[in-house]
N, C-alpha and C positions, 0 to 999 in steps of 0.2 A: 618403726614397724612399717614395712611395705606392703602396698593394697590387700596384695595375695595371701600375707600372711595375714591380715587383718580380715580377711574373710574365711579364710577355715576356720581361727580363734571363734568370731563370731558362729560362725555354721555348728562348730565343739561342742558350744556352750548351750545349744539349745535339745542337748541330746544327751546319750550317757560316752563322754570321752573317754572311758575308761574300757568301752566296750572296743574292741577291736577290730568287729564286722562295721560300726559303725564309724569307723574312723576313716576303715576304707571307703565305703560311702563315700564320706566327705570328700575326700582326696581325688575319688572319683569324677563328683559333680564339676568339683574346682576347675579340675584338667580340662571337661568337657567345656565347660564356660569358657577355658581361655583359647581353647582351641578353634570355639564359633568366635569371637573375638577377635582372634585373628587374622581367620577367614573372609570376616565381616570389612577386613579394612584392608583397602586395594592398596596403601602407601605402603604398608610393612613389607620390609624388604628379608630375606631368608634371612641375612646375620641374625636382624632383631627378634624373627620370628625361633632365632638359635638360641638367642640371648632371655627370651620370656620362659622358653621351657626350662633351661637352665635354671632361671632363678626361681621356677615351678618348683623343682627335685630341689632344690638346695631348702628353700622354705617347708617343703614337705618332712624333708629330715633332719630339720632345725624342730618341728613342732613336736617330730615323734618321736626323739630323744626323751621328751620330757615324758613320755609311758612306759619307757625302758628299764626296766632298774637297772643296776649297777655289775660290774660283771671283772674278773678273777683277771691278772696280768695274763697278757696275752703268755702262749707258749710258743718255740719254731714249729711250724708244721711241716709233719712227714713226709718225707719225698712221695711222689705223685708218678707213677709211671705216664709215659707218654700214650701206651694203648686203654689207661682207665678213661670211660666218655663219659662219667657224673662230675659234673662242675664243682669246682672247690668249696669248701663250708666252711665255717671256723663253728670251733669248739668253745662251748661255753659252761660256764659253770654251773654245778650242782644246785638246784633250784630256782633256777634264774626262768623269768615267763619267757614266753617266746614273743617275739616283735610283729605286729600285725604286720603282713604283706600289703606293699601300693601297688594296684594294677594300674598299670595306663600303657591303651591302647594292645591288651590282649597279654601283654609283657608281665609279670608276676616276679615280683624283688620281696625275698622275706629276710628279717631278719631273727636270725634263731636265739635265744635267751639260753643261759647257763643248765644246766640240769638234765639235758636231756643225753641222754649216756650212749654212746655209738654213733654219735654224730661228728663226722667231720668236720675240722676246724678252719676258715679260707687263713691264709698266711696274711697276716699283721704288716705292715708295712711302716716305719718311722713316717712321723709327721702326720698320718691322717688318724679322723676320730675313733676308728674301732683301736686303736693302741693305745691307747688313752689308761694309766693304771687308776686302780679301785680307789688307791689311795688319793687322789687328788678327788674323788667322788666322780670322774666323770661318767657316761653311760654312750653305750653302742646306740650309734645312730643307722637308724636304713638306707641299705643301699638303692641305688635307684639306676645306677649306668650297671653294665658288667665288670667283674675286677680285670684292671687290667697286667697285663704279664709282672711277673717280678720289675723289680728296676727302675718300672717305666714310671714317669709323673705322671699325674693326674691331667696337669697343663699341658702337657704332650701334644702338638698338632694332629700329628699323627692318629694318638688313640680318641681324639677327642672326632675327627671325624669317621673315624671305625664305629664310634659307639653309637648303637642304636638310637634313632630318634624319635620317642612317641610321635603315633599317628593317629589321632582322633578325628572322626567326622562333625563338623561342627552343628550335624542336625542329627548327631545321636539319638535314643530314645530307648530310655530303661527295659528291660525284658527281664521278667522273673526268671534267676534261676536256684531252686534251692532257697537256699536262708539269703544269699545274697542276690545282687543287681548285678547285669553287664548290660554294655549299651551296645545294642544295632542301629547298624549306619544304613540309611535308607539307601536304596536302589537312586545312584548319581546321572545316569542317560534319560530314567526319565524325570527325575529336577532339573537335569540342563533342559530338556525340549520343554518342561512347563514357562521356564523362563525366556529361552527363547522365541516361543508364542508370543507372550507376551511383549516382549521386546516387541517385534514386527505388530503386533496390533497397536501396540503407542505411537509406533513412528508411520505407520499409516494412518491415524489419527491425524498424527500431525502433520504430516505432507498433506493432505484433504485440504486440512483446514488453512494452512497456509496458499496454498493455491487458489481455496473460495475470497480470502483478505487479497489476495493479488486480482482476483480478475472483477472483486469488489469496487477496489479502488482503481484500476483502468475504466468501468464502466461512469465511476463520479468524475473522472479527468475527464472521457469523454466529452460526459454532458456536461461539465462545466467552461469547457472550453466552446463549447455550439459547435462541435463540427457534427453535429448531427442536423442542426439547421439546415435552413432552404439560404439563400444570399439576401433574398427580400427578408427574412426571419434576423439577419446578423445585422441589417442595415442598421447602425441606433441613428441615421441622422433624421430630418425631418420628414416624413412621410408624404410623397407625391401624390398626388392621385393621378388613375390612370387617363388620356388624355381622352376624351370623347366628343361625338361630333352632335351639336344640338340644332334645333332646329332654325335656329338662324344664322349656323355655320354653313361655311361652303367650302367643297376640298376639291380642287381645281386639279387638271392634269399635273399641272406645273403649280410652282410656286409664287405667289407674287414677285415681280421683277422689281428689282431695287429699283431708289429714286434715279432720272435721267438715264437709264439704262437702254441705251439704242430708242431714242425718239427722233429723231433729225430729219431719219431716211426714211420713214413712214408718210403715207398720204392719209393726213387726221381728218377727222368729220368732228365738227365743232358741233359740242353739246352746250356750251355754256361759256360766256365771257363777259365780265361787268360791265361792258356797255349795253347788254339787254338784261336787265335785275327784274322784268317781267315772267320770265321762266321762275322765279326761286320763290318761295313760301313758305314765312317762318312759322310754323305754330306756337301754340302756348310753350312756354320757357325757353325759347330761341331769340334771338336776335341779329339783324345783317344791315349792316352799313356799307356805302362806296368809300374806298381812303387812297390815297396816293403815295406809292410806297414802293421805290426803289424807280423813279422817273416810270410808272404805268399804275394803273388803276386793280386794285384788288375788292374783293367781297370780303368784309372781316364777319365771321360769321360766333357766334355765340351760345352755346348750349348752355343753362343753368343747372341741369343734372343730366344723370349720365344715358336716359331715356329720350330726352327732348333731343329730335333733330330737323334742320333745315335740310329744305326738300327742293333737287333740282329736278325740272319735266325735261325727258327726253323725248324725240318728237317721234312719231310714228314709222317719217321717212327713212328718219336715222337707222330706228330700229328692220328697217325692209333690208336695207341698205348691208347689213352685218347679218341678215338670217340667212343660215345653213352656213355660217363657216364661224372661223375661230377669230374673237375678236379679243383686242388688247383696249381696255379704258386708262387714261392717264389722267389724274388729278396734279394740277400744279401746284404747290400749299406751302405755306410756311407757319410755324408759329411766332409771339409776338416777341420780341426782347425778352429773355430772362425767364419764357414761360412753357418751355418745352411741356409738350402735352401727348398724349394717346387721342389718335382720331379712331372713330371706327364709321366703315362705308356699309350698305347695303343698298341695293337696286331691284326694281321691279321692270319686267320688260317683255309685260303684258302677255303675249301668247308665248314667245320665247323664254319663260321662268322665270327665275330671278340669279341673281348672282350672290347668294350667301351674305356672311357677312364677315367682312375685311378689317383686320386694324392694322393701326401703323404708328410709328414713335415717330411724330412731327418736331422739328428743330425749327431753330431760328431764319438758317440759310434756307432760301429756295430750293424746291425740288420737286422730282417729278413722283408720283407716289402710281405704283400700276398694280392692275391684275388681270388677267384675263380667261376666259372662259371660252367651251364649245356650244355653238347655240344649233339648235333644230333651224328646219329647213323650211318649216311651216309658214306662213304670211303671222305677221306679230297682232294683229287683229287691233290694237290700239297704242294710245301713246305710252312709255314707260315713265317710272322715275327714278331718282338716285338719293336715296338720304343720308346727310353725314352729320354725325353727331362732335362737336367741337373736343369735348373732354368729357370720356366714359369715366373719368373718377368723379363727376358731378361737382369738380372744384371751378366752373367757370369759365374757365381759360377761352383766350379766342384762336382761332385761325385764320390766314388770309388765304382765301381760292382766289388764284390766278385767271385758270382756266380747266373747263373740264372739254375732254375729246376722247375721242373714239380712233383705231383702227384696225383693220382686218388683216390676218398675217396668211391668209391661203382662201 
């Protein structure tokens, strides 16, 4: 038993099947179902959708056989003029019930039962069910296509695409008429534009939302890359700080002049040479010694932290002597074997300022260590001095002064 017939049986059962309006009914709904059914499903291609109604009609007049009763050997029916326009009928027997009609799709198929006197008979054809004699018990089944011409098969190409094809709306809806139901089919331009709407309000939905996840996720790439950052913001190395000038800095026109850099051609003003260690004065955590070191005599001088420093006196004249012009100071210096050190200089030079304060990476090899500065034009009013501290890291270290001198470049 196939689905279709398995649902009208059931649909039968739950009513009086005997009743003939109520068969139709059923017949009716069936169609309607299969029709939204097949509506319903976009893969069904025309054959199958040929083949489901097919096996609709075929199951319909398999079920309504069985309320047919039984009906008298067919007879030849009488020729039929070509201008009579009432469709053929066959003749049935004396008392025989009439066959409920299946409507589908507005199409009306009845089959007439024996008894009824003056009705025409449609012409019998070998091989199909209304030929069928009494005596094998069989019974007249409903027709459901139109008969087709004498001769023709049933399997006929030809008549099988001639033959009408119910058309049911698959969003029918019952309308009383009389004792029975027929279904109107709603108005289809406006269910396409409901749908339509629709349509276009999902996919703008979803284009929206698709474009907020895109400009989403470029805003997280953004910031997660830092190109929104400043360059100081991406730096991850160790943080500088910015360089500034403190109070016991000094920021010269020029740069301190490397060690030995053009001294030769200069006419120097001696500020200081180990044969007078009267100019020099250690304070607390300093210390200086004379030592003989490279065939001439140096000052090894000694800081024990990185505050303590030894103090040379510049003498007054000296200082007359470089005011109002641009003077270059040269420290000759070395540090000791093995003890490369940071020296740092500062000078006081009485009316004429001072000169900041100067460092410098001292080595082993002799050298001249310079800086120089613009001095006012004023009288210096007193003597200056110069203090160097041996090693600002307060590790000790010594240094040898050679000699400290002065000269004037303009």
């Amino acid at each position: 038993m196939n689905p279709i017939e398995k649902a009208i049986r059931n649909a039968l059962e739950k009513g009086d099947a005997a009743d003939r309006a109520f068969r139709e009914k059923v017949y009716r709904s069936v169609h309607a179902a299969l029709e939204r059914t097949l509506q319903a499903n976009p893969d069904a291609t025309p054959e199958m959708i040929r083949q489901r109604r097919q096996t609709l009609k075929a199951t319909i007049s398999s079920v309504e056989t069985e309320f047919v009763p039984a009906i008298a050997p067919a007879t030849p029916a009488p020729s039929v003029s070509p201008r009579e326009s009432a469709p053929e009928a066959r003749h049935v027997t004396q008392g025989s019930a009439v066959a409920p009609a299946v409507e589908i799709s507005g199409e009306r198929r009845i089959a007439q039962g024996a008894g009824q006197a003056g009705m025409p008979r449609a012409e019998s054809r070998p091989g199909t069910p209304a030929a069928r004699s009494t005596a094998s018990g069989a019974r007249v089944e409903p027709r459901l296509d139109e008969a087709p011409p004498a001769g023709a098969s049933r399997n006929d190409p030809k008549m099988e695409a001639a033959a009408p094809q119910p058309r049911v709306d698959a969003s029918a809806r019952p309308v009383s008429d009389g004792d029975r139901e027929t279904y109107a089919a709603p108005e289809p331009e406006r269910r396409q534009v409901r749908r339509s709407g629709r349509s276009r309000m999902f996919a703008g939905i979803f284009l929206a939302a698709t474009l907020l996840a895109a400009v989403g996720i470029g805003v997280w790439w953004v910031a997660d890359q830092g190109l929104l950052k400043s360059p100081e913001d991406r730096d991850t190395s160790v943080p500088n700080p910015p360089q500034t000038l403190e109070d016991e800095d000094f920021d010269p026109a020029d740069p301190p002049g490397l060690a030995g850099e053009g001294t030769d051609d200069r006419d120097w003003i001696i500020v200081f040479t180990p044969t007078d260690p009267t100019t020099v004065s250690t304070p607390a955590g300093t210390s200086a010694e004379i030592i003989e070191a490279e065939g001439d005599q140096a000052l090894r001088i000694s800081s024990q932290d990185g505050e303590a420093a030894v103090v040379f006196d510049i003498g007054e004249g000296v200082l007359a002597q470089i005011a109002g012009k641009t003077a270059v100071f040269d420290i000759v210096a070395r540090a000791r074997e093995g003890e490369d050190t940071q020296m740092s200089v500062a000078c006081n030079l009485g009316g004429l300022g001072d000169c900041g304060r100067n460092r410098y990476n001292v080595v082993r090899e002799r050298g001249d260590y310079l800086f120089d500065l613009e001095l006012p034009g004023n009288a210096p009013g007193s003597a200056g001095t110069m203090a160097i501290v041996s090693d600002i890291d307060g590790g000790g270290k010594a240094v040898d002064i050679f000699e400290i001198r002065v000269a004037v470049t303009q």
